[in-house]
C-alpha positions in Angstrom: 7.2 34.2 19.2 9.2 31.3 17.7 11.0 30.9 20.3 7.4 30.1 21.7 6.4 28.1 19.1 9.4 26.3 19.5 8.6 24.8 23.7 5.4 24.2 21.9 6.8 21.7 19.0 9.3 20.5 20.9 7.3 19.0 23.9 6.4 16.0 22.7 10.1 15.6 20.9 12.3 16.4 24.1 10.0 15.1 26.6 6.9 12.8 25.8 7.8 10.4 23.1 11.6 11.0 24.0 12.5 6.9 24.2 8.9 6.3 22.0 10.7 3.6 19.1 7.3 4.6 17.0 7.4 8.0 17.3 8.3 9.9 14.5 9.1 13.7 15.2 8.1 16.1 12.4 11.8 18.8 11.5 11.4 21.0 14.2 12.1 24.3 11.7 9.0 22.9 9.5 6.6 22.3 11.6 7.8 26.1 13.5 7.1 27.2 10.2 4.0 25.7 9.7 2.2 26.9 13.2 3.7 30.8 12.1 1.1 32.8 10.6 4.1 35.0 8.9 5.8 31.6 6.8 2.3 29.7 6.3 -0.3 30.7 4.0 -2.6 28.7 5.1 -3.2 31.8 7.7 -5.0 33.7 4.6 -7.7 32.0 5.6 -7.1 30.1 9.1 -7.1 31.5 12.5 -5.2 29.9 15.4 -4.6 29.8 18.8 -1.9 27.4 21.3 -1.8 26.7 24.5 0.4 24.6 26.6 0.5 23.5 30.2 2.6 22.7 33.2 3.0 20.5 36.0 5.6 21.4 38.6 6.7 23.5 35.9 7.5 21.3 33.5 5.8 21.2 30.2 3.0 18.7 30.3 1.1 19.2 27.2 -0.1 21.3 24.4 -2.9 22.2 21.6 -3.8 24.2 18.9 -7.4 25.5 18.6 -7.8 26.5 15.0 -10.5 27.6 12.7 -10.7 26.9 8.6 -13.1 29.6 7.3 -12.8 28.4 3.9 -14.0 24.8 4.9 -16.9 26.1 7.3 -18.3 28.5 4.5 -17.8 25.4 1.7 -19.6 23.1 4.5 -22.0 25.3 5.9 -20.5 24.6 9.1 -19.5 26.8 12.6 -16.4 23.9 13.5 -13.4 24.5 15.1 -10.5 22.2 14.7 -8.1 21.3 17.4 -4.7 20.0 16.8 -1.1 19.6 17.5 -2.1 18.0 20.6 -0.1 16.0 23.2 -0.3 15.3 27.0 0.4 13.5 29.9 -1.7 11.3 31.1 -3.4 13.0 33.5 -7.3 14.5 33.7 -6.5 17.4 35.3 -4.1 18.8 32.3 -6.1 17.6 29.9 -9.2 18.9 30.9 -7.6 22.3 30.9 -6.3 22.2 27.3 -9.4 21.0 25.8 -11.3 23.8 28.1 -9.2 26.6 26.9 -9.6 25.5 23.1 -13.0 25.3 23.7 -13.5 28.7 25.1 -11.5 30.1 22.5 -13.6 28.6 19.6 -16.9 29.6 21.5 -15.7 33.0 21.6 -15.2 33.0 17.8 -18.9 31.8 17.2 -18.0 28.1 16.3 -20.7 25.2 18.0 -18.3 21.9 17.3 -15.2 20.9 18.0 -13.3 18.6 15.4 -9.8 16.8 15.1 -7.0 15.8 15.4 -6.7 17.9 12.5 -4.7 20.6 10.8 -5.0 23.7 8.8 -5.3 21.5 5.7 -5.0 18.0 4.8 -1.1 18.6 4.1 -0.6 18.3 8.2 -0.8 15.2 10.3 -4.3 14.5 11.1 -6.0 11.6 13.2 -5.7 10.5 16.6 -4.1 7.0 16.7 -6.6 4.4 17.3 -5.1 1.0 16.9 -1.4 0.3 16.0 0.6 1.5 18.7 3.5 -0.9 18.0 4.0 0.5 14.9 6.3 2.3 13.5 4.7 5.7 12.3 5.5 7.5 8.9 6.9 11.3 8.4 3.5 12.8 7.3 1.8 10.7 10.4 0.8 10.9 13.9 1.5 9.3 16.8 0.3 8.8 19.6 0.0 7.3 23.2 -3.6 4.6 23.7 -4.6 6.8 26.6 -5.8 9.6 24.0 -9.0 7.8 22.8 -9.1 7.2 26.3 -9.3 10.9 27.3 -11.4 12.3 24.1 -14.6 9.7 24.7 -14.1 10.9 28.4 -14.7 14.5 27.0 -17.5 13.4 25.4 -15.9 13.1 21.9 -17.3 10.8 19.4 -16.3 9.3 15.9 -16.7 11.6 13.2 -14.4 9.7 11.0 -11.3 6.5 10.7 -8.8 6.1 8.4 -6.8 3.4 7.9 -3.5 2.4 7.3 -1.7 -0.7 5.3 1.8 -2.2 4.7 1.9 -3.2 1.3 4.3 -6.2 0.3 6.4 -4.8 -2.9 5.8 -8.0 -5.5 8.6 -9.7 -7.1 7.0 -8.6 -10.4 4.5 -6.4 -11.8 1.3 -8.5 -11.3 0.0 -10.2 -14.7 -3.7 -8.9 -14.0 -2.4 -5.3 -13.0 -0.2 -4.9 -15.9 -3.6 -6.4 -18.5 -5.6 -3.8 -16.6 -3.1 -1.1 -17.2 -2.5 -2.2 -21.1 -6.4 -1.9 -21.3 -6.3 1.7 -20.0 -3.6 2.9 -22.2 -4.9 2.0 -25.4 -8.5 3.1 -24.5 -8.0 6.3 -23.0 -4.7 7.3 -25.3 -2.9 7.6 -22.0 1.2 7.2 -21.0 3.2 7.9 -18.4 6.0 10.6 -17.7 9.2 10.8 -16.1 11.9 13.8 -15.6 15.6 13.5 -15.5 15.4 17.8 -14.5 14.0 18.8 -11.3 13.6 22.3 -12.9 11.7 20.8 -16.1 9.2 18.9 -14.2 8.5 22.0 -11.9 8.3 24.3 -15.4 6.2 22.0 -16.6 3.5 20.0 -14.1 4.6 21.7 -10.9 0.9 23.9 -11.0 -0.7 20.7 -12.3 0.1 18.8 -9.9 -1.4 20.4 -7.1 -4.5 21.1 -9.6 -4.9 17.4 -9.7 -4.9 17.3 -6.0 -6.9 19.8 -5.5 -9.7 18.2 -8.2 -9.2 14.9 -6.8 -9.6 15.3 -3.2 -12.1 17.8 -3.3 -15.4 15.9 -2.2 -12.7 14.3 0.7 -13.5 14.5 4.4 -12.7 18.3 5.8 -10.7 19.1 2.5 -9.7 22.4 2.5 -8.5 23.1 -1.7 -5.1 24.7 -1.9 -4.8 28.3 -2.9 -2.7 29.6 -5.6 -0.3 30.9 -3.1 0.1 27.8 -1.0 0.9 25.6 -4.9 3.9 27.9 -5.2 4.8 27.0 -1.7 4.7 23.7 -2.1 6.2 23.5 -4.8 9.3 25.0 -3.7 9.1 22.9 -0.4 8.2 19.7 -1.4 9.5 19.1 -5.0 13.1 20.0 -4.7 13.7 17.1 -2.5 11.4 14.4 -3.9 13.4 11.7 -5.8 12.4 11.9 -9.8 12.4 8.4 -9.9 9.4 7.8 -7.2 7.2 10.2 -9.2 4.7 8.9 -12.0 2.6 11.4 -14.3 -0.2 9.9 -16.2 -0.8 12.4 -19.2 -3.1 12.3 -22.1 -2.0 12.4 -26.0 -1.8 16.4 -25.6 0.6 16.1 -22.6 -2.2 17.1 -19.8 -2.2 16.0 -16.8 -4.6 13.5 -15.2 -3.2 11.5 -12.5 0.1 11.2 -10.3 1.7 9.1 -7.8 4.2 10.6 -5.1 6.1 8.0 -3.2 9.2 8.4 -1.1 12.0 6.9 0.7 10.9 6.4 4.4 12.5 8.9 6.6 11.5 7.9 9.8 14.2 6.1 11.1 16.4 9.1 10.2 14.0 11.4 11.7 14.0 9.7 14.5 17.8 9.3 15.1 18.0 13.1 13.9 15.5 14.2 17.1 13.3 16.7 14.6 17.0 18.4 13.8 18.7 18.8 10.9 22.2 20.0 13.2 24.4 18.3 13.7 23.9 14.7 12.4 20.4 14.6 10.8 20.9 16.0 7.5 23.6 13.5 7.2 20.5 10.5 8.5 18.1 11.6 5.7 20.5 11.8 3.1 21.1 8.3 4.0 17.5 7.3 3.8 17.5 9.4 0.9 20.4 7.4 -1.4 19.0 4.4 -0.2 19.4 3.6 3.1 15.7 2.5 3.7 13.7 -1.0 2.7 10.4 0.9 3.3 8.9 3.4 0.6 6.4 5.6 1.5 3.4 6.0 -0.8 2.7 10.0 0.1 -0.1 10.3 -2.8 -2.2 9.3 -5.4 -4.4 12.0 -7.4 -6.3 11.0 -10.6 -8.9 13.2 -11.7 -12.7 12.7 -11.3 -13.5 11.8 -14.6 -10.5 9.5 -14.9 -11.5 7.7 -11.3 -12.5 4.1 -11.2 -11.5 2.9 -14.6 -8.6 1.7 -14.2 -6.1 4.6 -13.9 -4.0 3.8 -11.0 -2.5 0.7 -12.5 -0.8 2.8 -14.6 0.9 4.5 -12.1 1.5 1.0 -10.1 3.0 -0.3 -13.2 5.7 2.6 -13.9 6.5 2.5 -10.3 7.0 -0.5 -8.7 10.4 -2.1 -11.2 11.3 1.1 -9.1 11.1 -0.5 -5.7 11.9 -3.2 -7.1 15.4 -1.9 -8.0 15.6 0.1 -4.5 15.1 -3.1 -3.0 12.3 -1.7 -0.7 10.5 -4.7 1.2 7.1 -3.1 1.7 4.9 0.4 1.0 3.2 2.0 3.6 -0.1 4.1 2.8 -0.7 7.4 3.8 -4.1 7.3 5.8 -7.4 6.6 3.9 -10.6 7.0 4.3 -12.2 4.3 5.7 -15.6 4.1 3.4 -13.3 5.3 0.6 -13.3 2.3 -1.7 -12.5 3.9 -4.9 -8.8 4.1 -2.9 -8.8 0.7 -1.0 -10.1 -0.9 -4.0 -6.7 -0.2 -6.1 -4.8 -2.7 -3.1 -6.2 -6.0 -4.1 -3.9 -6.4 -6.1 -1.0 -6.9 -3.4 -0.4 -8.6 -0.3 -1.7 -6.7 2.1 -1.8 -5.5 6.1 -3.8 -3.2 7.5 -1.5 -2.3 10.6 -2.9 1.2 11.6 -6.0 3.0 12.1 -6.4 6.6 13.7 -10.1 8.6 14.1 -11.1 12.0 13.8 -13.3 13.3 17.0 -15.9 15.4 17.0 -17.8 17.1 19.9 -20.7 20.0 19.8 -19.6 22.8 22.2 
């Protein structure tokens, strides 16, 4: 099976986005991992299917079909999700991956058809929409234009956007930011944490922070909350690689947590000179990117509890993080995708200089 899964993840690597300069492949072992219902635990509650197809026996594109019972049964809903989906431009392919997705998710009782999306909000989602000359972070899709093309042709519709900005790093901490942020301190008896120990942060906020994730994007678009058993695997994934100095912790008096910010070096460059492969060369590319290499930061996250939203609270977290870029030297931020209609999020940009460079749509279709 993975060496199945493999032809399936590297398609669009090897052959479709091959000389793409905005394409940005996702480690060819992680995603493999992700798509195998022995290493993810999403699979506790997911079900999948994949499908590829050929022309003149050469791989021509590919999709997941995959169902989220947890979300259905917290949304009342019968939806399928489809995913991980690339192809040619041609009708004829892909009116035979969307038909055998289709099929599949009829069989398992579902009456809609929803994505690009994954088994939970911690895989790429959205099709690409507008910024095709641009380049693409690691957590991101991309995509060719003729893919909205094909999915209205399908009779796919808007279910929802997100967008995406470039976000020019200040000189300084803005004056208003840095009043809104003294404000918030004083009033709510809240500070900010860092770690110097990879193992002390984990010991000590490593459930937390995935808590506050969970709390925060709860009423989000599809969210699917993580289980216990996908926090641990994060955490071991994710946070022994992060650099301490790109993650913020707001904390009350009695050292609880209430918000983070997750930011990172960007890798794609060094993804993309790496091909999705850690051998030979590409371990040696994102170390690079990694010590410094890169003038673009990633923003991966912000969480900030419920009760703790719109007041303010994210200023903090701008305020202990950006001398940071500063001192990298990064040149600009690139968001993660947001929510269109989400202004509690967009609202916490006007402080900056801002571009909004990308947007990508999740379809929806009743089947």
């Amino acid at each position: 099976m993975r060496r199945e899964l493999k032809e399936f993840v590297k398609f669009p690597i090897d052959s479709l986005y091959r000389d793409n300069p905005y394409y940005v492949p996702a480690l060819v072992s992680d995603e493999v991992d992700t798509l195998d219902p022995t290493k993810n635990p999403a699979f506790r509650f997911c079900e999948s299917v994949y499908y590829m197809a050929f022309r003149d026996g050469k791989p021509a594109g590919r999709i997941a079909g995959i169902i989220n019972n947890v979300v259905n049964e917290r949304m009342g809903k019968k939806e399928g999700r489809f995913g991980f989906v690339d192809f040619i431009d041609d009708p004829e392919v892909v009116d035979a991956l969307f038909a055998a997705v289709t099929k599949w998710a009829q069989g398992k009782g579902m009456t809609r058809l929803t994505g690009p999306l994954g088994f939970t909000d911690m895989d790429r989602e959205g099709c690409l929409v507008e910024g095709f000359d641009q380049l693409v972070t690691q957590a991101t899709i991309y995509n060719h234009a003729y893919y909205k093309d094909h999915l209205e042709r399908l009779g796919f519709e808007k279910d929802v956007d997100w967008i995406e900005m470039k976000i020019m790093v200040p000189d300084a901490i803005p004056d208003k930011m840095q009043r809104v942020a003294d404000i918030v301190r004083s009033r709510f008896k809240l500070h900010t944490v860092r770690f110097t120990s990879r193992k002390k942060l984990v010991e000590q906020y490593g459930d937390a922070i995935f808590n506050v994730i969970n709390e925060a994007y709860d009423s989000l678009f599809g969210y699917s909350p993580l289980s216990e058993e996908q926090i641990q695997h994060y955490i071991k994934l994710y946070l022994p690689y992060l650099p301490l100095d790109h993650i913020s912790l707001i904390v009350k008096e009695d050292e609880t947590l209430v918000g983070v910010g997750i930011s990172i070096p960007s890798l794609s460059h060094a993804l993309i000179k790496g091909r999705g492969r850690l051998l030979p060369w590409g371990w040696w590319h994102l170390l690079r990117a990694f010590k410094g290499s890169s003038h673009i930061v990633d923003l991966m996250l912000v969480a900030v509890k419920p009760e703790y939203q719109n007041k303010g609270v994210n200023s903090l977290l701008f305020t202990d993080l950006i001398p940071v870029f500063i001192r990298r030297g990064y040149e600009w931020a690139e968001s993660n995708p947001e929510l269109e209609l989400n202004n509690k999020v967009l609202s916490q940009w006007d402080y900056f200089e801002v571009v909004h460079n990308k947007r990508r749509r999740a379809y929806t279709k009743s089947i």
